[in-house]
C-alpha positions in Angstrom: -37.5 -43.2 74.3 -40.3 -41.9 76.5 -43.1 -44.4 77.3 -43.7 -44.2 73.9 -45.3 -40.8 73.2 -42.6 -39.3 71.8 -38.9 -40.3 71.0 -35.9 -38.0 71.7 -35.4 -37.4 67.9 -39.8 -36.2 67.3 -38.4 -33.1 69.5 -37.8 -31.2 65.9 -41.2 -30.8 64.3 -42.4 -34.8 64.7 -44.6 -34.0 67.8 -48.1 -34.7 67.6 -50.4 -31.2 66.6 -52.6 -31.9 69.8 -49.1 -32.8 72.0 -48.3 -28.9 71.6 -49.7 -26.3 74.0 -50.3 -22.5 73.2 -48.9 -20.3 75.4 -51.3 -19.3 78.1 -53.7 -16.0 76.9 -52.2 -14.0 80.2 -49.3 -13.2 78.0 -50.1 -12.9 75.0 -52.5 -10.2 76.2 -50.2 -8.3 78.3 -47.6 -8.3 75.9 -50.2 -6.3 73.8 -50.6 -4.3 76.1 -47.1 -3.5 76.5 -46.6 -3.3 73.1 -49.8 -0.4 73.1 -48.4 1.4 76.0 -44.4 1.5 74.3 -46.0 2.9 71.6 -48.0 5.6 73.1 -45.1 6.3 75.1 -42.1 6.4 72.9 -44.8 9.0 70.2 -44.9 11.2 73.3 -41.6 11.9 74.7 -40.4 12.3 70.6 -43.4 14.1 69.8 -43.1 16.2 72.5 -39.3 16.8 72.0 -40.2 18.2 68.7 -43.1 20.2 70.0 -40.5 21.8 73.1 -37.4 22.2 70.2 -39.0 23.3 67.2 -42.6 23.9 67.5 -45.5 23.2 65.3 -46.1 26.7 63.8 -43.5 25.9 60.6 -44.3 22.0 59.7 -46.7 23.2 56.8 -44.6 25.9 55.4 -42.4 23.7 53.4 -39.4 24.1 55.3 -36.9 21.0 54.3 -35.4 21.2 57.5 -38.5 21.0 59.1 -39.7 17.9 57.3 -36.1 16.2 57.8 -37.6 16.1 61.2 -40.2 15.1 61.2 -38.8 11.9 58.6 -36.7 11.2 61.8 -39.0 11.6 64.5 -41.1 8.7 62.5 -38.3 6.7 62.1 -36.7 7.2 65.7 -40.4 6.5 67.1 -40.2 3.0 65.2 -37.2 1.9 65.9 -37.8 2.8 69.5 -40.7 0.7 69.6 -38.5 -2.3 67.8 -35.2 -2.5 69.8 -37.5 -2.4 73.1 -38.7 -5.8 71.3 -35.3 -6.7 69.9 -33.9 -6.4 73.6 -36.5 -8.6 75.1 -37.6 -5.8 77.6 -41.7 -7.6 76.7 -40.3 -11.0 77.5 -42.9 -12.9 79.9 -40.1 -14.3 81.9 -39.4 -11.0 82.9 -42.3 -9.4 83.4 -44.2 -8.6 86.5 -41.1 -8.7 89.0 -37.6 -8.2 89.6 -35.1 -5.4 87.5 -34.5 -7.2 84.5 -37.8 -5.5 82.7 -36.5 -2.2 83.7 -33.0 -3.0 82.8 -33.5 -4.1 79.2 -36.0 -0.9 79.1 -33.0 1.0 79.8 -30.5 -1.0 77.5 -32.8 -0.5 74.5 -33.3 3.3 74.5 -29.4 3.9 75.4 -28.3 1.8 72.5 -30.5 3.4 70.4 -29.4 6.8 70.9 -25.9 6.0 71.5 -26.7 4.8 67.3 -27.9 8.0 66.5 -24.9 9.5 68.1 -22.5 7.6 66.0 -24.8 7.8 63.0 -25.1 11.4 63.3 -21.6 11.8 64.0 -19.6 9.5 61.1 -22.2 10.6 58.4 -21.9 14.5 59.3 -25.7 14.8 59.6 -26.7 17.9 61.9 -28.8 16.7 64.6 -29.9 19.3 66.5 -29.2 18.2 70.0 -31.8 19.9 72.2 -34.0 17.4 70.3 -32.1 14.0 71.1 -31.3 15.2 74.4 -34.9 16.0 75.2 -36.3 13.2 73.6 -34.0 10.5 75.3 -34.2 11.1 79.0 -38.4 12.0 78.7 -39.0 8.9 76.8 -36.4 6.6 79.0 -38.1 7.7 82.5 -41.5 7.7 80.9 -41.3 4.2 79.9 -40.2 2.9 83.4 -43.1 4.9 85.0 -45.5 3.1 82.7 -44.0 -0.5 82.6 -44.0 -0.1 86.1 -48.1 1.2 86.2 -48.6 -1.8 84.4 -46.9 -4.0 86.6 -49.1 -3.0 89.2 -51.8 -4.1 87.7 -50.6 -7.6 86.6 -49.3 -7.8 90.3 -53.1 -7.1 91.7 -54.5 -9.9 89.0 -51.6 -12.5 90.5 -52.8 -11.7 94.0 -56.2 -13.5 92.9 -54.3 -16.0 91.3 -54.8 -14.7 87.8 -52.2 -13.9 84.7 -49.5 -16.4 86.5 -48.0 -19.7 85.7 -49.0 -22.8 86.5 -46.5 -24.8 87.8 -45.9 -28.7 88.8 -43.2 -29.0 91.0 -41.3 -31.9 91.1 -38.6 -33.0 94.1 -38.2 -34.6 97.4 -40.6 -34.1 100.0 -38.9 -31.4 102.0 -37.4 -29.5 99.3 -41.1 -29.3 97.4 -43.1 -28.3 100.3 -40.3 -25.4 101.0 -40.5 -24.7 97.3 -44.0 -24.5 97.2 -43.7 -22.2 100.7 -41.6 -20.0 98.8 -43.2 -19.5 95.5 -46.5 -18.5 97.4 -45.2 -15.7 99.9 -44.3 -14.3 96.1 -47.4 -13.9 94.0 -46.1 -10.8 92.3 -43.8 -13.2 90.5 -46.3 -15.2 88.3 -45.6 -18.7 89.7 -48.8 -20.7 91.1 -48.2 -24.2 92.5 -50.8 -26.6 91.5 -49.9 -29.7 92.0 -46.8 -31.4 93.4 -45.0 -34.9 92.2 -41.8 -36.8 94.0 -40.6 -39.0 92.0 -39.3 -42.6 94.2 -41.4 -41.1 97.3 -43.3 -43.8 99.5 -47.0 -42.7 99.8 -47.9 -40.1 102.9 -44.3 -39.5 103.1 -44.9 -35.6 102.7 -46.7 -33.2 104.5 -47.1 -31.6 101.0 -51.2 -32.7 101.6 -51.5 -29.6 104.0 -50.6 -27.2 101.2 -54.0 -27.7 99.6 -52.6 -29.0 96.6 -53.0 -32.5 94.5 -49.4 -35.0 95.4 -48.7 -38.2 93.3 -45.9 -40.1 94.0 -44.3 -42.6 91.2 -41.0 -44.1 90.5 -38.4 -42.4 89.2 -38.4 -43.2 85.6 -38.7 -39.9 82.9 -41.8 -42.1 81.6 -43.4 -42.3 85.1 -43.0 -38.0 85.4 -44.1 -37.4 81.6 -47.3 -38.9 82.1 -47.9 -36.9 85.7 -47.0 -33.4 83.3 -49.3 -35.1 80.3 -51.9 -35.2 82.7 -51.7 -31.7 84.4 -52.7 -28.5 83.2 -49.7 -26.7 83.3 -47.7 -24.5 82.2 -43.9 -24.8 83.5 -42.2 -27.7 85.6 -40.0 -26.9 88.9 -37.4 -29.5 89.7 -36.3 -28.5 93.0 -33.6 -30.1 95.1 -33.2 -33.2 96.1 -35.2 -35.2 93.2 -34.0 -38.6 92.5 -33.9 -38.5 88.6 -31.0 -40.1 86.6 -29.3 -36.7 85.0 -30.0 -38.2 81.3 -33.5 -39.0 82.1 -33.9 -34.9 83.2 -32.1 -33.7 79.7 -34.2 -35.8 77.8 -37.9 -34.5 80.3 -36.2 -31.2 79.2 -36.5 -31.8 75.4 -39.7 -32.9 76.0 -41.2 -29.9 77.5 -39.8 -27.8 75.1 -41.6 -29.6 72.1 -44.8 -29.1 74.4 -43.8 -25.3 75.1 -44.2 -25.9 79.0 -41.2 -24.2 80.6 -38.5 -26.0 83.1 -37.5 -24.3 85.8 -34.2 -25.8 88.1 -34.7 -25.0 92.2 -31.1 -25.5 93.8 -31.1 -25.9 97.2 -30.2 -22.6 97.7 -31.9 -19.9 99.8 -32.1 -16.3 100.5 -29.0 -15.3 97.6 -29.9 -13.2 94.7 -28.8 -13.0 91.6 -25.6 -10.7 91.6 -24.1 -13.4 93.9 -25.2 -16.0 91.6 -22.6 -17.3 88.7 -23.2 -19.9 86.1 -20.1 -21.5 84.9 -20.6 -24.4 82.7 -17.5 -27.0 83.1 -17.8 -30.4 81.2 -21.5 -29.6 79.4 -22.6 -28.7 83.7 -24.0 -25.6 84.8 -21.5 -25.1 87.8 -23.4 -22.2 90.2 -20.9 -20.4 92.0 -21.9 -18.7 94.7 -19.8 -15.4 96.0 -19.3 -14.7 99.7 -20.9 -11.2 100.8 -18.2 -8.6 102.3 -19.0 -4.8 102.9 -15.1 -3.9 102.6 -13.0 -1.3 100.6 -14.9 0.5 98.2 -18.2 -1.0 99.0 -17.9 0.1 102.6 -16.6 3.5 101.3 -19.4 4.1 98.8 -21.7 3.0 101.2 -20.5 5.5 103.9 -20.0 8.0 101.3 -24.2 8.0 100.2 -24.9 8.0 104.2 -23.6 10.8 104.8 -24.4 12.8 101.8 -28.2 11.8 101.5 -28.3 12.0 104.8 -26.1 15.4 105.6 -28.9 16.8 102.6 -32.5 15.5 104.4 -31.5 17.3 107.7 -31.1 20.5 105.7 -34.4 20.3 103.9 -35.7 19.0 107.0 -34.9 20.9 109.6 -38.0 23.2 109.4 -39.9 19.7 110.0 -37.6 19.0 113.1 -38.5 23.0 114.6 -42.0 22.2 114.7 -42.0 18.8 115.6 -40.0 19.4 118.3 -42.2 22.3 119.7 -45.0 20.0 119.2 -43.6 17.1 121.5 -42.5 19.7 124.0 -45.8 21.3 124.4 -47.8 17.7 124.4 -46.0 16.9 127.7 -43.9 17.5 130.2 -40.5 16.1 129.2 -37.4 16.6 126.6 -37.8 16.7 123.2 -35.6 14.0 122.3 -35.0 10.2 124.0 -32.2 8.2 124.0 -32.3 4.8 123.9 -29.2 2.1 124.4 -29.4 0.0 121.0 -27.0 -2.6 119.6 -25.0 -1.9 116.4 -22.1 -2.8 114.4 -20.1 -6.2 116.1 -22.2 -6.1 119.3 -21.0 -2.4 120.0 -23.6 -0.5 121.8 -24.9 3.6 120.9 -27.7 6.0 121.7 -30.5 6.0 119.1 -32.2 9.3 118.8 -35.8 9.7 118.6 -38.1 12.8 119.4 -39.5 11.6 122.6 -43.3 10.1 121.8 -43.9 8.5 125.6 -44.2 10.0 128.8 -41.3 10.4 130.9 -40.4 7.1 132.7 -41.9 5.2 130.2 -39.3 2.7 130.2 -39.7 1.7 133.8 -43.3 0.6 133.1 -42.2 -1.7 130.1 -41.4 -4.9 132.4 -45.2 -5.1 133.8 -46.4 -4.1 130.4 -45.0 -7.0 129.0 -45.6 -9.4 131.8 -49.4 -8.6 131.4 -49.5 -9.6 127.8 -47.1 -12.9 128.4 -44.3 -12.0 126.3 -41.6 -10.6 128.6 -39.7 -13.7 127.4 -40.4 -13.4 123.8 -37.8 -11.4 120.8 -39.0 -8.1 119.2 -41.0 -6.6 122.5 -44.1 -4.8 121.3 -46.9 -3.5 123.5 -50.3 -4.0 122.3 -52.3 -0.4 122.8 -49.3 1.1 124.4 -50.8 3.3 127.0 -47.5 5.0 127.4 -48.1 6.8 124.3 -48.5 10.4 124.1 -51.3 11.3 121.6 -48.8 13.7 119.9 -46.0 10.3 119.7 -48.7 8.1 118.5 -49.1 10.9 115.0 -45.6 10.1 115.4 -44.7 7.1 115.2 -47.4 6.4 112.8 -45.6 8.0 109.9 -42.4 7.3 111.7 -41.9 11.0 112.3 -40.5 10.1 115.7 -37.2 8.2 114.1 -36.2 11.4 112.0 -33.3 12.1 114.4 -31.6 9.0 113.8 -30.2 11.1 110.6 -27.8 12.5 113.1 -27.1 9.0 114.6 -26.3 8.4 110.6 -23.8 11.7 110.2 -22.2 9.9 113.2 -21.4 6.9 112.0 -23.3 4.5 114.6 -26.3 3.9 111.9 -26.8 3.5 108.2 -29.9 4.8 106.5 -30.6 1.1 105.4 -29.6 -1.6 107.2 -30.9 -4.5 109.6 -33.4 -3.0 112.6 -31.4 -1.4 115.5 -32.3 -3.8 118.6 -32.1 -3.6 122.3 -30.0 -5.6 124.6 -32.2 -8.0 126.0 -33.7 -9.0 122.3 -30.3 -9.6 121.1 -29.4 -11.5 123.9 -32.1 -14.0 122.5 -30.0 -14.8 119.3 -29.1 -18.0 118.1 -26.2 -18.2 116.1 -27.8 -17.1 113.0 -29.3 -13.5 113.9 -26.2 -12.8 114.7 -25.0 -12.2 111.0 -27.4 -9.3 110.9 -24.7 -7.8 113.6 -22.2 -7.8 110.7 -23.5 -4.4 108.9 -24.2 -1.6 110.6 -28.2 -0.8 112.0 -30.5 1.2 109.8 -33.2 3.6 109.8 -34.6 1.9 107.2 -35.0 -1.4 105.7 -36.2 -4.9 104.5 -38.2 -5.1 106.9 -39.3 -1.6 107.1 -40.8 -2.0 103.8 -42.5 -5.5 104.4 -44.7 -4.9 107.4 -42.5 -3.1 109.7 -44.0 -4.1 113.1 -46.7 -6.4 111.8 -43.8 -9.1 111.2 -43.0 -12.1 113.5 -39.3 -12.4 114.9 -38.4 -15.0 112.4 -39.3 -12.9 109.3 -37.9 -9.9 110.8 -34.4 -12.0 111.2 -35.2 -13.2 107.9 -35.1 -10.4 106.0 -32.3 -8.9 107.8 -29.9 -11.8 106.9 -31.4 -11.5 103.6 -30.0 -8.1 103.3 -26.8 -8.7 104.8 -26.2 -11.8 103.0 -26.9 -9.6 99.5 -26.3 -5.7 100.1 -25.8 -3.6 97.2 -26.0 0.0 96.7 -29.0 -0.2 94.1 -30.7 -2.2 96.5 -30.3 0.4 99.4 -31.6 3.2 97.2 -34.7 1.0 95.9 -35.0 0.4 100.0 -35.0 3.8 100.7 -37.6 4.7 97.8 -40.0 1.7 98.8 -39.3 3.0 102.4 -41.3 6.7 101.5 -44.1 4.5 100.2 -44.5 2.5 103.5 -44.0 5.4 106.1 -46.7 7.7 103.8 -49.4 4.8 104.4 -48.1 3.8 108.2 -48.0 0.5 107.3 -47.4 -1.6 110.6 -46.1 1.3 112.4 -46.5 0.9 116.2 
């Protein structure tokens, strides 16, 4: 038993009416509004389908054909509506961040027409085609464009720590406070640390304090951490690493929560893997995570050569009206070539000549050294020059929209760069590596990437290596092509561009 609030066996039904918590308003109200914004959606792309395929001109006439239609455009719109339910695409544990929304978005709508297909097709019924074929893709890319408008506004509520989770995380002292860390550089994702238990800790033994947040410290017992979650208004637990809890004591805090609908989250120890490297098998009533080892070989090197050099063989066609002008423009802002090469480091150490359309005056590399000196970081990775003055007033347009790094498409055709990968770097930065940033020498450079899309230059050297780890640890092709997508959005604004 549990300090005597509630047995093991009061988990079915026995639990006391003011023991059970309502879920928190945030998502009842945005499933609503999902549910509002499916609807209008899924009545537009079918409406419309019917409106592009057989017009409105006839629906009065008493045509039978006509009203058949119309009979299946109502039932198509419901049951569009319901398997988007019935697939758990308005879930709130998958709503606000990550694919799985989108994916089960996707799922939904393809099942239901692949029904309709077979439907159609094993009870002879004549579906004109134009209509389904309309109807399908309008709807399907409609409803990602709107689940993903809404996103963006639960994201903006979670940024001033509204419509998220509250969450007590329970652990050791180092695995909390790096849980904690973690959860907060991710708003998006719903999860707000509020307060912070470690079970069998000694008093001050954390630096937990600093985080701003409330820390009680207990023994280990599941009475002992009951009472903490009795006590706290929240709304999910997070047992990270390294808490000392008997494994029986944790099944039976699970069963617990559940009668109180607060949700348990596990934290493994495990950092900077995502999920399609991630595999649950359960051996002996354990959840075994298995955790693959990352290699761009065979037909993932292959497929991801093969998209370089198509999308990349494709934007220097469309583009190469943009490269005439900006190269007149760089020739005719100063004296000079049009282009500048630069010695970077790429695949295994192996050094190349990044192209960029030249945006400093000539010489401009021979000034770096007492640029740097002057500022006090000549010693220091990822050299940046505040208020370059090197900068022609053409380069600094530029580099601003990143303008300057268009080139590098040829340095892509040529095998020496990647359109997404880890940021090309120079000889003396790499030369400051530890042993870990040197995994980010395993891929090939890119024009673009994570950290492209997450502050570019505003980023220190340790999230910059960060996130290029991260993405060599867990490349995928999607995840290039969401790179390259998030990559237009952040070159548009000139986010941290230098």
């Amino acid at each position: 038993m549990l300090g005597g609030k509630n047995s093991v066996g009061d988990v079915e039904g026995t639990v006391p009416q003011t023991a059970v918590r309502q879920p928190p308003n945030w998502r009842s109200t945005y499933v609503r509004r999902l549910r509002l914004v499916d609807a209008g959606v899924v009545i537009w792309a079918v409406a419309g389908a019917y409106a592009v395929r057989f017009g409105f001109s006839d629906i009065s006439s008493g045509n039978i054909r006509e009203a058949d239609y119309l009979i299946l455009s109502g039932t198509l719109v419901i049951a569009w509506w319901i398997m988007l339910e019935l697939w758990g695409s308005r879930e709130a544990n998958v709503l606000g961040s990550g694919s799985e929304e989108y994916k089960r978005v996707i799922a939904a709508s393809v099942w239901l027409f692949g029904l309709v297909a077979v439907v159609s097709y094993a009870l002879r019924i004549d579906t004109a085609r134009g209509f389904v074929g309309l109807a399908f893709p309008a709807g399907a890319l409609a409803l990602l464009i709107a689940r993903w408008l809404v996103r963006q506004h639960l994201s903006l509520e979670r940024r001033r720590g509204q419509s998220s989770s509250r969450v007590l995380i329970i652990g050791g002292p180092y695995s909390a406070e790096h849980l904690i860390r973690s959860l907060r550089t991710a708003p998006a994702a719903g999860y707000l640390p509020v307060a912070a238990h470690l079970p069998g800790a000694s008093k001050g033994s954390s630096a937990l304090e600093k985080l701003g947040i409330p820390v009680t410290v207990g023994d280990a017992s599941a009475d002992s951490i009951l009472d903490v979650i009795l006590d706290s208004d929240i709304d999910a637990v997070a047992v990270s690493a390294g808490v000392n809890v008997h494994p029986q004591d944790l099944r039976q805090l699970g069963w617990e929560l559940a009668a109180r609908d607060i949700g348990m989250i596990l934290a493994p120890a495990l950092t900077d893997v995502t999920g399609p490297r991630i595999h649950t098998r359960p051996v002996a009533g354990l959840p075994l995570i298995h955790v693959s080892t990352p290699k761009l070989t065979g037909g993932k090197k292959v497929a991801k050569r093969s998209f370089d050099i198509v999308l990349a063989g494709m934007l220097v066609l469309i583009l190469s009206p943009l490269f005439a002008v900006l190269a007149l423009l760089v020739k005719l802002s100063s004296p000079g070539p049009i282009f500048y090469h630069q010695e970077r480091i790429g695949l295994r150490g192996t050094t190349f000549k990044m192209l960029k359309f030249r945006s400093m005056k000539v010489n401009a590399d021979a000034e770096l050294e007492a640029l740097l000196r002057a500022q006090g970081s000549s010693d220091k990775p990822l050299f940046k020059v505040e208020n370059d003055p090197r900068i022609t007033p053409v380069g600094r347009v530029l580099r601003k929209f990143s303008l300057d790094e268009l080139p590098q498409l040829l340095n892509v055709l040529g095998g020496s760069m990647s359109l997404v990968g880890p940021r090309p770097q120079r000889e003396g930065e790499v030369a400051l590596y530890d042993d870990a940033a040197h995994r980010r020498l395993y891929v090939s450079p890119g024009m673009s990437g994570l950290w492209q899309v997450s502050g570019r230059s505003n980023l220190t050297w340790e999230e910059s290596i960060r996130l290029d780890l991260y993405y060599v640890e867990n490349w995928s092709l999607m995840g290039d092509v969401l790179i390259l997508f998030k990559t237009f959005k952040a070159v548009f604004v000139g986010t941290g561009a230098v």
